[in-house]
Structure formats: structure tokens, C-alpha cells
C-alpha positions in Angstrom: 0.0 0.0 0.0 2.8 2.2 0.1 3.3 2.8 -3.4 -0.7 3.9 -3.4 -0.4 5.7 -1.0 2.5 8.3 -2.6 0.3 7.9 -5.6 -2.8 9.3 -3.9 -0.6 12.0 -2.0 1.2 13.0 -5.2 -2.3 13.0 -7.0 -3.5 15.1 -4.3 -0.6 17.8 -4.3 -0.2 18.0 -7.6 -4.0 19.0 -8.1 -4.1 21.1 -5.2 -0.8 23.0 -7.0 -2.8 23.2 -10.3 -5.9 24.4 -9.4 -4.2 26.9 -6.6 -1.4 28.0 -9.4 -4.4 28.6 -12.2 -6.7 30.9 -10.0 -4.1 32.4 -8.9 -2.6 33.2 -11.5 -6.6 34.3 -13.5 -6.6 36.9 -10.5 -3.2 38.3 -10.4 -3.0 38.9 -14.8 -7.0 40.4 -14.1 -6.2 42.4 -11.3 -2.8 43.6 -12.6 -4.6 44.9 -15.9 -7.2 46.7 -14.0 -4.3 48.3 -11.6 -1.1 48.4 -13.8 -1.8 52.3 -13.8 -0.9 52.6 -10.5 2.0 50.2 -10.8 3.4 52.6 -13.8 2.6 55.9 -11.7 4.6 54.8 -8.8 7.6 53.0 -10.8 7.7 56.1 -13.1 11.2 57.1 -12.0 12.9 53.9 -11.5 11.5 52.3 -14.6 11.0 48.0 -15.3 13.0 47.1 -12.0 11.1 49.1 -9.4 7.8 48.1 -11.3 8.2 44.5 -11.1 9.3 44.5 -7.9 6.9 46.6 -6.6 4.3 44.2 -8.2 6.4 41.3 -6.6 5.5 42.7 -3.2 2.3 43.4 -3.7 0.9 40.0 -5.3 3.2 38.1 -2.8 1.8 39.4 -0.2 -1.7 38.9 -1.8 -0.9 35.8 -1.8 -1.8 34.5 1.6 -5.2 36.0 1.6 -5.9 34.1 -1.4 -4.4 31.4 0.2 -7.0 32.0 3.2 -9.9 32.3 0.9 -9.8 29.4 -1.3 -8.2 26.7 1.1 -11.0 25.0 1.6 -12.4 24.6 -2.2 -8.9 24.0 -3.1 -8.9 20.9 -0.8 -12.3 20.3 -2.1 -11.5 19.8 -6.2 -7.8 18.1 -5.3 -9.6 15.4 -3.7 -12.5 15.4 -6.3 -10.0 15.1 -9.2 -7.8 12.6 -7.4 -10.9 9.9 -7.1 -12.1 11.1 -10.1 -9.2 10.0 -11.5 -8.8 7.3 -10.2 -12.2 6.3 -10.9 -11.6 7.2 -14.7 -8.4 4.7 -15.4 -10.6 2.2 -13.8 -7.9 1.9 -10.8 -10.5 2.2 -8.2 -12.2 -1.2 -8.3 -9.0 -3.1 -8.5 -8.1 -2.4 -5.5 -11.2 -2.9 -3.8 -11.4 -6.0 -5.0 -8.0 -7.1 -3.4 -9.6 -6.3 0.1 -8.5 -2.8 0.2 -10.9 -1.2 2.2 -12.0 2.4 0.9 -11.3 4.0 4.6 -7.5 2.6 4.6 -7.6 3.8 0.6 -8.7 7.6 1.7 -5.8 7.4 4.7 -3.2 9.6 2.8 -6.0 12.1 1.7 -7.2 12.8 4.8 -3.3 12.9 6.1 -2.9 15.7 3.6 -6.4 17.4 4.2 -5.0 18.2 7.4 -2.2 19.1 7.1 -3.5 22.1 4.5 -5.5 22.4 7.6 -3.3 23.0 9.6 -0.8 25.5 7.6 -4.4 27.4 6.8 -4.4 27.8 10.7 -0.7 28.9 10.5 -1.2 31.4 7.6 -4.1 33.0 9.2 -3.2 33.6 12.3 0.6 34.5 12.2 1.3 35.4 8.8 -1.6 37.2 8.1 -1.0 39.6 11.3 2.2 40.3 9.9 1.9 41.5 6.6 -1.5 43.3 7.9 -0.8 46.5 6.9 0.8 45.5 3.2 -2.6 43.4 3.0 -4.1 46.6 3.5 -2.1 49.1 1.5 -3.7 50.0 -1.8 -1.4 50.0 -4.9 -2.1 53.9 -5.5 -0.2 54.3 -1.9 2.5 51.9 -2.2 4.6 54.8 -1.0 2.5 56.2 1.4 2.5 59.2 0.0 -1.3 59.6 0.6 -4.1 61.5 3.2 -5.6 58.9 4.8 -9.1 59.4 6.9 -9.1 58.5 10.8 -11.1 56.4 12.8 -11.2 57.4 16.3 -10.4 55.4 19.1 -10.5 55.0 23.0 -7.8 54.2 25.4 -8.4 51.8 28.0 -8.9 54.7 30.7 -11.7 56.2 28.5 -10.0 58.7 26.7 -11.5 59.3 23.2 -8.4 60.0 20.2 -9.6 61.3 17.0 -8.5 63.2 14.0 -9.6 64.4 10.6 -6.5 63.0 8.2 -2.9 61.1 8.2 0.2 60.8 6.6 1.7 57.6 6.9 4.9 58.9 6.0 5.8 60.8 8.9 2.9 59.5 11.3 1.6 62.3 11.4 -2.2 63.7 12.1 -4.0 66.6 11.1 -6.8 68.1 13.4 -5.8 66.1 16.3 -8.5 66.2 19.3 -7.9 64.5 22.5 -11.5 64.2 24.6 -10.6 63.3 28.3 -13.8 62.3 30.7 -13.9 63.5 34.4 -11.9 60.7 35.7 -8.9 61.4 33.4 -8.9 65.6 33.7 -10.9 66.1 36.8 -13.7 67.7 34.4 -14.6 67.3 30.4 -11.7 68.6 28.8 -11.4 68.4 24.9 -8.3 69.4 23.5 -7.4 70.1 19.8 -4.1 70.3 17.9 -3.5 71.4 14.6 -1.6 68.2 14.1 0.0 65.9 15.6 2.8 63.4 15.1 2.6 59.5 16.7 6.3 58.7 18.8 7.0 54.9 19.1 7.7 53.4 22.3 11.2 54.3 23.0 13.8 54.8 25.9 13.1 58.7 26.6 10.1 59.9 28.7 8.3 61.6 25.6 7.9 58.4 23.8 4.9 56.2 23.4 2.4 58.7 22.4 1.3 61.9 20.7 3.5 64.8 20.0 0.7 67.8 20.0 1.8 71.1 18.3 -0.7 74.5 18.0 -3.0 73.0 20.7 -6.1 75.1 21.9 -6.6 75.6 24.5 -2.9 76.4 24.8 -2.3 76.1 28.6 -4.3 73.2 30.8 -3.7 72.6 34.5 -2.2 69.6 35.4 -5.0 66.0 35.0 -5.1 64.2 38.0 -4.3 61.2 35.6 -0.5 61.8 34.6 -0.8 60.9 30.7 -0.7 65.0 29.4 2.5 67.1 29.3 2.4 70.6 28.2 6.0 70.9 26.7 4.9 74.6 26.0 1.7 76.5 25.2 0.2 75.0 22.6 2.7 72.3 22.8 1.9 68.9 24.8 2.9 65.2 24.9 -0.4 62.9 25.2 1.0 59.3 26.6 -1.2 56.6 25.4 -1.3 52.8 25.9 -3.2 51.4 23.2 -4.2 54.1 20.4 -0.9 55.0 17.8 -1.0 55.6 14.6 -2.1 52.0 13.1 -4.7 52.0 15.4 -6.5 55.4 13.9 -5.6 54.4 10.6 -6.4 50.8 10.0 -9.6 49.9 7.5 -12.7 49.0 8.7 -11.5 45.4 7.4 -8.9 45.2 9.9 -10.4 42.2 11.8 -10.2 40.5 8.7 -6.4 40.1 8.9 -5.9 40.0 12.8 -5.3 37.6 15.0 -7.7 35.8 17.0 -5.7 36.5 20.0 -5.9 40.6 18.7 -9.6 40.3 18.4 -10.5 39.0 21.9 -8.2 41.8 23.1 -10.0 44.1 21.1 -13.7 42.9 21.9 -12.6 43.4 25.9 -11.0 46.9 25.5 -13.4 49.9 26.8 -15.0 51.6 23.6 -14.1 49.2 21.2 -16.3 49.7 17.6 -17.8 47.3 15.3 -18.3 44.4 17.8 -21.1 42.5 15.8 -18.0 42.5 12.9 -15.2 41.3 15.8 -17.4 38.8 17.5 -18.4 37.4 14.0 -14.6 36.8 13.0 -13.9 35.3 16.3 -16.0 32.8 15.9 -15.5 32.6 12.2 -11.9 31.7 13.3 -13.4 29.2 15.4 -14.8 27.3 12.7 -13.0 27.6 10.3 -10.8 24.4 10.2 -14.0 22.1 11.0 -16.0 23.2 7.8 -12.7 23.0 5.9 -12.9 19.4 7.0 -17.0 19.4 6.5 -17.5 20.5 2.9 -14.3 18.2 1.6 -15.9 14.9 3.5 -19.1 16.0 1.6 -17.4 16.4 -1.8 -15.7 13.2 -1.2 -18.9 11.6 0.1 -20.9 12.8 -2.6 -18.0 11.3 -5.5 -17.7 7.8 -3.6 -21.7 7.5 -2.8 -22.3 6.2 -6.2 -19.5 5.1 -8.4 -21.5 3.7 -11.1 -22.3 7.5 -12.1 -20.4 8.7 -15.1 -17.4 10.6 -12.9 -18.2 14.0 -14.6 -22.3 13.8 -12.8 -20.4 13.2 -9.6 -18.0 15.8 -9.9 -20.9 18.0 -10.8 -23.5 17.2 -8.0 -19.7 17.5 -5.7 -19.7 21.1 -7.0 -23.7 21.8 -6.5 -23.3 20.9 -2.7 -20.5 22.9 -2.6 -22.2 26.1 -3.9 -24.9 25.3 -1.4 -22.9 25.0 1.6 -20.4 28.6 0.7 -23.9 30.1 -0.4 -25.4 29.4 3.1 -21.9 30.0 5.0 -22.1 33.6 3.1 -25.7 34.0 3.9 -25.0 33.4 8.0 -22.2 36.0 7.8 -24.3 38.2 6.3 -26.7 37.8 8.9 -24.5 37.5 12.1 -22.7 40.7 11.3 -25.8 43.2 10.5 -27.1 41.3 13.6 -30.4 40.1 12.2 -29.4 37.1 14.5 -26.4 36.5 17.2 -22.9 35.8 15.8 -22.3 33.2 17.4 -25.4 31.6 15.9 -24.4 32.4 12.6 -21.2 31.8 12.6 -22.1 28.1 13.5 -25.0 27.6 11.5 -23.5 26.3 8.5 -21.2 23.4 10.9 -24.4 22.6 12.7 -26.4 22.4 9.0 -23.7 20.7 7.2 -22.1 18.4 9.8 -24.9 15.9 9.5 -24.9 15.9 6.0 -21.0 15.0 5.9 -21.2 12.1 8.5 -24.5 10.8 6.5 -22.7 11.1 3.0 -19.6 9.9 4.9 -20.9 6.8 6.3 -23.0 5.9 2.8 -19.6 5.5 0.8 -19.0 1.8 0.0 -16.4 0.0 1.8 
């Protein structure tokens, strides 16, 4: 069984690798003609080597969020065109007929399923963190040349951060306003800057926060909570924990690309926005692996169910139930997050729809 097995594995790989490499690449040549503007606008100067490597960045980077999004169908059509094959060069029944059960025979597919599984998990929650902010970049600001709008945010103590626009560049903020409740400033204070410019976390004591320049009202008495420095009149240092510049200026799809561990931080932080959204993806992330696992035992169930079916009806109704299950799986996320019902409800609709099916169409397959 060893040589079927690296047959079935190979089989496996090599159509995950084709269908993966052909999507891919229908996205990146339609996507690249629809944006190669941009790309020519920003490698004006440098000419073919800055433009393909500014491309380079962009579509690698890309790459793991369309990784993220097709996993699961990818897994779905390898192991749909490896029985499929198999079935066609009349290699399936052979075997079954020297005692091979079809359990021990779909061993090295589920082996791989997994582990596909498993690097999804990987590439979404520690890849995808980390190339965040390129996942999020537009290629008209590859240099970050442009205004970008600002989302406020609170700290943890309650104080409210806000602005009007920023400049990645220099991290800097333009009509800056700093609202501090009682607790913070002894009594409502809102303080606004004509701009103001984000220092990282660093070694001197006016690091960590908000350098504020042409502030009004110019001169403040000292906040029973320590986090405001007036520097000079006009001029103060505003200590945050939480809120910098990423923070202001993420997307409203920044939950999208966070980490699970970032979004249950973010769902307990005082003032956080767009919960519904957060408490969707948490238990999106939740689920994810399992319906990965549910929709390809379905595909696979639906192939094996009946293998006196011409191979291309199976492969067809394995597609149908597959447009059913991402149809309703869209449907519950559209419903969770404009909470017409509860995320977590919605989230696991499709799992508790779907996982019944699997383990029906699972157990019908001949052994």
C-alpha cells in the first residue's frame, strides 16, 4: 500500500498546486490589468525594475489572503479530481477488489487534508498579522504618500483619540482632538491640535504617544491622571497605551487580517467599535478548520456514494453541494454581522447544517 499511497498524496498535491497556481494566476493577470496604472505611476522614476518588484510585493503578499480564501475549495477539487481520477483509469475497483478497504484507501488524503488544515491555521493567524498593513495598503499608496481618513479610538482609561486626516509617512495627524472624561482631567476637557505626530515606544520619557503642536486651548492645569504634558503653550505630549497611529488608521477590514488573540483583546478593550463585525470573526476563526474538513468529507462523500455515475455527474452534484454549503456559509455571515441574529449563531449555522450531511454522506460511501 505504500506505493498507493505516494500515488494518492502526489495526485493530491499536484491538483491542489494546479488548481491553486491557475486561480491564482486568472486573479493576479486580471487584477494587474485593471491596476497596472498605479503600478506605472509609482515605478515612473525607477522604470522596469522598481515596477516588477513593486508588483512582486504586492501580489506576494496577496498571496496569503488568497491562500486564506480558497483553502477549503482547493482541498475540495484536489480530492475530487484525485478519485475522479482514479475512478476514470478504472484503478478504483481493483483495488477494492484485493480487500482494500476504501477507509484505509482515503488514509493519505485525509493525512494531507489536514495538514493544509493545519498550515491554513498557521497562515491566518501569524502570517496574516504580519503582513496586515501591506494586505491593506492600496497599490495607488505603495509609497505612502497619501491623506488617509481616521477612525477614532478610545484608550483603556476612556479617553476618546480622534483626528480628521494622516500621513503615513511621517505618522503624522492633522486636526488632532484629545476628549478626556472626568476621571482622566478632573472635568470634560477636549483638547485640539492642529496636528499631531505619533512617537514609538522608546527609551526617553516623551515616547509612546502623541507629539501635539498649535494645541487650543494652549495652557491646561495639570489631569489628575499623569498621561498630558504641556511641553509649551500650545505644545503637549499625550502618553497613550493602546491608540498609535495603526490603530486610527487601520480599514474598517482590519479584523479581517488580525489575529484571534488581537480580536479577543480588542472585543474586551473599553470603547471598542464594530463588535457585531469582531465577535463574527472570532467565531468565524473558530470554525473555520472544521467546515474546511465538512465541505471536503461531503465532496468526497458525494463522488464515492455512487461510483457507477459517469465521474463527470459526480464531480458535478460535488460542486452543487458545494455552492450550497459557501452560499449558506455567506448567507450566515451576512446575517450574524448586521445582527439580524447572534454571531455566534451564525457563525455556526453552516457546521451545525452541514455536519450531518457530511457524516451521512460519509458513512454511505461503500467500503
Amino acid at each position: 500500500m505504500k506505493h498507493v499511497d505516494r500515488m494518492l498524496v502526489f495526485g493530491f498535491v499536484r491538483a491542489w498546486l494546479i488548481c491553486f497556481v491557475s486561480l491564482v494566476s486568472l486573479y493576479i493577470i486580471i487584477d494587474l490589468f485593471n491596476k497596472l496604472d498605479d503600478f506605472l505611476d509609482i515605478s515612473r522614476d525607477g522604470g522596469l525594475p522598481v515596477l516588477l518588484l513593486q508588483v512582486g510585493q504586492h501580489y506576494g503578499c496577496q498571496l496569503t489572503l488568497i491562500f486564506d480564501r480558497l483553502c477549503g475549495m482547493m482541498l475540495l477539487l484536489a480530492g475530487m479530481f484525485t478519485l475522479t481520477w482514479l475512478q476514470r483509469n478504472n484503478e478504483l475497483t481493483p483495488l477494492l477488489a484485493a480487500g482494500v478497504s476504501m477507509r484505509r484507501l482515503l488514509r493519505p488524503v485525509w493525512a494531507v487534508t489536514l495538514i493544509f488544515v493545519l498550515v491554513s491555521v498557521v497562515n491566518r493567524e501569524w502570517v496574516m498579522p504580519s503582513l496586515a498593513a501591506s494586505l491593506q495598503t492600496s497599490p495607488r499608496d505603495l509609497r505612502g504618500d497619501r491623506a488617509l481618513f481616521v477612525i477614532g479610538s478610545y484608550e483603556p482609561n476612556g479617553l476618546l483619540v480622534e483626528g480628521k486626516l494622516a500621513h503615513r509617512q511621517d505618522k503624522l495627524i492633522e486636526g488632532f482632538m484629545v476628549t478626556a472624561p472626568e476621571q482622566i482631567a478632573g472635568t470634560l476637557v477636549v483638547l485640539q491640535a492642529r496636528e499631531a505626530r505619533y512617537i514609538p515606544p522608546g527609551t526617553g520619557p516623551e515616547t509612546g504617544g502623541w507629539l501635539l503642536t498649535e494645541a487650543h486651548p494652549p495652557i491646561l492645569a495639570p489631569w489628575p491622571v499623569p498621561v498630558l504634558t504641556m511641553i509649551d503653550p500650545g505644545k503637549f505630549f499625550l502618553k497613550t497605551e493602546l491608540v498609535d497611529f495603526e490603530m486610527l488608521t487601520r480599514s474598517k477590514a482590519w479584523h479581517q487580517f488580525a489575529s484571534l488573540q488581537d480580536l479577543k483583546e480588542e472585543m474586551n478593550r473599553p470603547g471598542a467599535r464594530f463588535l457585531p463585525l469582531i465577535a463574527m470573526q472570532i467565531h468565524l476563526r473558530t470554525t473555520a478548520p472544521a467546515l474546511m474538513l465538512i465541505v471536503v468529507v461531503m465532496g468526497l462523500g458525494m463522488v464515492l456514494a455512487n461510483r457507477d455515475r459517469h465521474f463527470f455527474i459526480n464531480a458535478g452534484l460535488c460542486l452543487a453541494l458545494a455552492a450550497l454549503f459557501y452560499g449558506v456559509q455567506l448567507g450566515a455571515k451576512y446575517l450574524g454581522e448586521n445582527e439580524y441574529v447572534a454571531p455566534a449563531l451564525a457563525a455556526w449555522l453552516p457546521l451545525l447544517t452541514f455536519g450531518p450531511l457530511a457524516l451521512v454522506l460519509q458513512d454511505a460511501v461503500p467500503t
